[in-house]
C-alpha positions as CSV (number, residue, x, y, z in Angstrom):
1,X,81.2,112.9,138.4
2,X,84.2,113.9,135.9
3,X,85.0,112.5,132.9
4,X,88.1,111.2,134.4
5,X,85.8,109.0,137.2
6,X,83.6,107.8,134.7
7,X,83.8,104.2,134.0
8,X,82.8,103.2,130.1
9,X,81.4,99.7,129.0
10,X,79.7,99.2,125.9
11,X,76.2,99.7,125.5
12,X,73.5,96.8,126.1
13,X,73.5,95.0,122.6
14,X,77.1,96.2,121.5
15,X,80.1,94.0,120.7
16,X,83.5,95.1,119.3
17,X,84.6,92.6,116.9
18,X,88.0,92.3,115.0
19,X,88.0,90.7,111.5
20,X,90.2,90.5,108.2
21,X,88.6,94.1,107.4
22,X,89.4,95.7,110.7
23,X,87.8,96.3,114.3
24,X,84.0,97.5,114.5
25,X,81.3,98.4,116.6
26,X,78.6,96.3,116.1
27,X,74.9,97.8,117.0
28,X,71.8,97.3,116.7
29,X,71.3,98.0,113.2
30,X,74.6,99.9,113.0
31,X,78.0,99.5,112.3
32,X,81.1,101.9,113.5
33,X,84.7,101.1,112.0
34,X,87.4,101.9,114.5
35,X,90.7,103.0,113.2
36,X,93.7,101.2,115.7
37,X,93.7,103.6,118.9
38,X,90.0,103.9,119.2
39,X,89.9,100.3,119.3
40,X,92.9,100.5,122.1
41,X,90.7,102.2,124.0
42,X,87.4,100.9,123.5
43,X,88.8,97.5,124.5
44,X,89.1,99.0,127.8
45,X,85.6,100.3,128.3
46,X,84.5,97.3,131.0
47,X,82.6,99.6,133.0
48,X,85.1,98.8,135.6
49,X,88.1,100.8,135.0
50,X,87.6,104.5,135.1
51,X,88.6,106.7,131.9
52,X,91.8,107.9,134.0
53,X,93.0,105.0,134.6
54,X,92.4,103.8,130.9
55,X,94.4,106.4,130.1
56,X,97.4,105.8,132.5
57,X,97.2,102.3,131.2
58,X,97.5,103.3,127.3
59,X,100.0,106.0,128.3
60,X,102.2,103.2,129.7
61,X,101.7,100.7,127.0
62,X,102.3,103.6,123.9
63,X,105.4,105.5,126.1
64,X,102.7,108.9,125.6
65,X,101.5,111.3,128.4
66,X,98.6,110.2,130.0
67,X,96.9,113.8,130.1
68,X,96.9,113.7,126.0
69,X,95.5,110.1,125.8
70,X,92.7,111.4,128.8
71,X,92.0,114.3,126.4
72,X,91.4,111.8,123.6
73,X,89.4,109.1,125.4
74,X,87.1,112.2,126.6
75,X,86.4,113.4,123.1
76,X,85.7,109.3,122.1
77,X,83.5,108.9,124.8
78,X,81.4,111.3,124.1
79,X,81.1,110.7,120.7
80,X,80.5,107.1,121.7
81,X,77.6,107.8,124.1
82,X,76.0,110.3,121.8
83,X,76.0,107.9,119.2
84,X,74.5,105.0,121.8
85,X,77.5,102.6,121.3
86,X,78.7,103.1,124.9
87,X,77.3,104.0,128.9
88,X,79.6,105.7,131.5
């Protein structure tokens, strides 16, 4: 499967929350601040959309090319999983 089929959700035990200090990834144990865009995309890792289509979404709502947004998601995503904060 490509990066571009896979379809992200968050890992069993992860929640994004928003609060007055910003948007994080809570963990077991851990914490992950997310500046805005990797929030943007995070909140569309449902495990139902697939990363190219995440990206064609974000591309529309931020008038940006969808291939540079793909690019970026990628290079999240795998940082993400690494890190055990998200399953594709």
């Amino acid at each position: 499967m490509s990066a571009a089929d896979a379809k992200p959700r968050l890992a069993p035990g992860v929640k994004l929350r928003d609060d007055a200090q910003g948007s994080k990834l809570l963990g077991p144990e851990r914490i992950l601040e997310l500046d805005e865009i990797a929030r943007a995309i995070v909140a569309q890792f449902d495990g139902q959309k697939r990363v190219s289509d995440i990206a064609a979404a974000l591309a529309k709502e931020y008038d940006a090319k969808a291939a540079d947004i793909q690019v970026d998601i990628e290079h999240l995503l795998k940082d993400l999983t690494a890190k055990g904060y998200v399953k594709s």
